[in-house]
N, C-alpha and C positions, 0 to 999 in steps of 0.2 A: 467181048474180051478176047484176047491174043491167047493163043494154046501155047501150050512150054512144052519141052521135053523133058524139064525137069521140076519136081513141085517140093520144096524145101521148108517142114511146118516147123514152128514154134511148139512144145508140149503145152504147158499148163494153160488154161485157159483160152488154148487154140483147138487142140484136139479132144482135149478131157479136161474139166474141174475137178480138181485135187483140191479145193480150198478148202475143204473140210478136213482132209489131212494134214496138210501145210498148217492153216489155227490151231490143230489140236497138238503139232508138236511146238511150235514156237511157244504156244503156250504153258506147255510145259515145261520148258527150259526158262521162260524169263520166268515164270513165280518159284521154280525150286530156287533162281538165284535171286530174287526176291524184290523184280522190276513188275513192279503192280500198275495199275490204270490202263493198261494198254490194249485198247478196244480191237475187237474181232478185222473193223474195219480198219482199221491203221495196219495191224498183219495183211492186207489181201492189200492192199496198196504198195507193197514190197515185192508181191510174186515176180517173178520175172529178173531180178536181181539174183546174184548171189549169196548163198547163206551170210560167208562175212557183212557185208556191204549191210542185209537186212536187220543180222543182229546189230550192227551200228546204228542206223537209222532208228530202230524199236528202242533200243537201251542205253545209248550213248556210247556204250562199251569200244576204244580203238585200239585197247591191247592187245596185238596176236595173240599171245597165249592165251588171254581171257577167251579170243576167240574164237579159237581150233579146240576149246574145252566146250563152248556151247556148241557147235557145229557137230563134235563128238557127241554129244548128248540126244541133239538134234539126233542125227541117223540111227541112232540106238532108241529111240522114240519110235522113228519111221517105221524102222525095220518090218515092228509091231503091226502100225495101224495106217499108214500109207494106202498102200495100193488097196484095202480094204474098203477107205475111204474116196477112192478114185473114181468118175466115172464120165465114160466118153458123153462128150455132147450129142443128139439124137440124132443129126446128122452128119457126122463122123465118117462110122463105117462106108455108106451109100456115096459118097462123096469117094472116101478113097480107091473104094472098089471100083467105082467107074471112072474117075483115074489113072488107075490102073491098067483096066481093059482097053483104055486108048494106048497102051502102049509107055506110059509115064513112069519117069520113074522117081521113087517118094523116098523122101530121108526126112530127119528130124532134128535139130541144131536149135540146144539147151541147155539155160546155165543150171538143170536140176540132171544131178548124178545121172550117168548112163546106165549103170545098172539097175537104179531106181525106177526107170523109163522101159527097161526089158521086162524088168518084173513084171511091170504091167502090162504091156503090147502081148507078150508072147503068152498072155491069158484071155487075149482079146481075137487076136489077128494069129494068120498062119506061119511058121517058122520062115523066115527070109523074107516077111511080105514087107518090112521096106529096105531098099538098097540100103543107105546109109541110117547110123544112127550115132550124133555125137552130143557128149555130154560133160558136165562142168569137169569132170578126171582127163577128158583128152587134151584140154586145151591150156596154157598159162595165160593165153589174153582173154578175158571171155565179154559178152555182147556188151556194150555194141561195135565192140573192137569186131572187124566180122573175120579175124581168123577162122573161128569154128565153122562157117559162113562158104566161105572160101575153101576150105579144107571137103566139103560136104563136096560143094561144083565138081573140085580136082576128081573128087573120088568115083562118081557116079559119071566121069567122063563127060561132062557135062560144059556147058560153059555161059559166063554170068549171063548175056543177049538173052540164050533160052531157058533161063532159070526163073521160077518166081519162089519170094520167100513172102510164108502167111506167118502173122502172128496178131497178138492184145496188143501190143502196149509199144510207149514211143521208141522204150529200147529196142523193140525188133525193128521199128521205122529206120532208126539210126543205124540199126546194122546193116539192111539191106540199102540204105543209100552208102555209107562206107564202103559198102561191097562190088560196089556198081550194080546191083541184082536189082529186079523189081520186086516191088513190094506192094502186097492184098493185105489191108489190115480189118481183124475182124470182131464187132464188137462182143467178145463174150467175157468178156472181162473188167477192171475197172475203168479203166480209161474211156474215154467219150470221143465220139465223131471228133468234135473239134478241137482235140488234140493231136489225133492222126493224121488232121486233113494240112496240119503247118508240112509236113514232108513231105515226100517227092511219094508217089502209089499210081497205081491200076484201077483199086477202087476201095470204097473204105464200105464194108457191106457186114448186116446185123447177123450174117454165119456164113459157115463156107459154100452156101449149097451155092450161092453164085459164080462158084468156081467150075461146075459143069452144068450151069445154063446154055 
């Protein structure tokens, strides 16, 4: 596989499983407002979207107001039990470290809160250990629009040819072909080989460790 100067990850279920956080607060928002039946797996099939978009998709809900009141609810949920519930896949760390040490430089481009995303790294990883970090507050178009995408490249001086972007799921597929970037899609999450494998990729692999084979 092609070396990059620059390695651009998805969070959730690229670098870390949150989805024991992610369930425990959706779920607490749709039964306080009293959207029942809705299985653990129907939540983890939204990750990677936006909180609106998911609470639409879960509850039917397409009222703004209705919700930017669950979304509220949501991060006062999170606050709580998030990062708690967070944790790096086992090859993660070893991956990004020797990444790293080639000289790499790593950013993160995410429709889950940027400060959400600090919380967590900056209890894992050393202060500054990746260039960029952007997240659903930086952006108004978010994936697979690849604004966020694009904005990461500019930042890290970088540019799309030697860029690679990893993520789960098709939305990250879509962003990095929007983007012109290439794209590693990695199975730790819901989505299946042969959904990644319809878009344009480098290679569609069951973790990252393939990224410094």
């Amino acid at each position: 596989m092609n070396t990059y100067s620059t390695y651009i990850f998805d969070f959730d279920y690229t670098l870390a499983d949150s989805s024991k956080g992610i369930t425990m607060c959706f779920r607490h928002v749709l039964e306080k407002y009293e959207h029942h039946n809705i299985s653990d797996h129907d939540i983890k099939l939204t990750i990677g979207k936006t909180l609106e978009e998911s609470f639409t998709i879960l509850s039917g809900v397409t009222d703004k107001e209705t919700l930017a009141l669950y979304v509220k609810e949501y991060v006062k949920k999170a606050d709580g039990c998030m990062t708690a519930n967070t944790l790096l896949f086992p090859e993660t760390p070893s991956v990004l470290n020797a990444l790293k040490k080639r000289g790499a430089k790593l950013g993160i481009v995410s429709t889950k809160f940027r400060f959400r995303i600090m919380e967590f790294i900056d209890k894992e990883f050393s202060k500054d250990f990746f260039d960029i970090v952007i997240g659903a507050e930086d952006v108004t178009a978010h994936k697979p629009d690849p604004t966020g995408l694009l904005l990461a490249v500019n930042n890290t001086q970088s540019d799309s040819e030697n860029c690679l972007y990893i993520g789960d799921s098709t939305i990250d597929a879509k962003t990095a072909q929007a983007g012109g970037v290439d794209f590693y899609g990695v199975l730790n999450g819901m989505t299946t080989r042969e959904e990644l494998l319809v878009y344009p990729h480098i290679k569609i692999a069951d973790s990252l460790s393939d990224l410094v084979q």
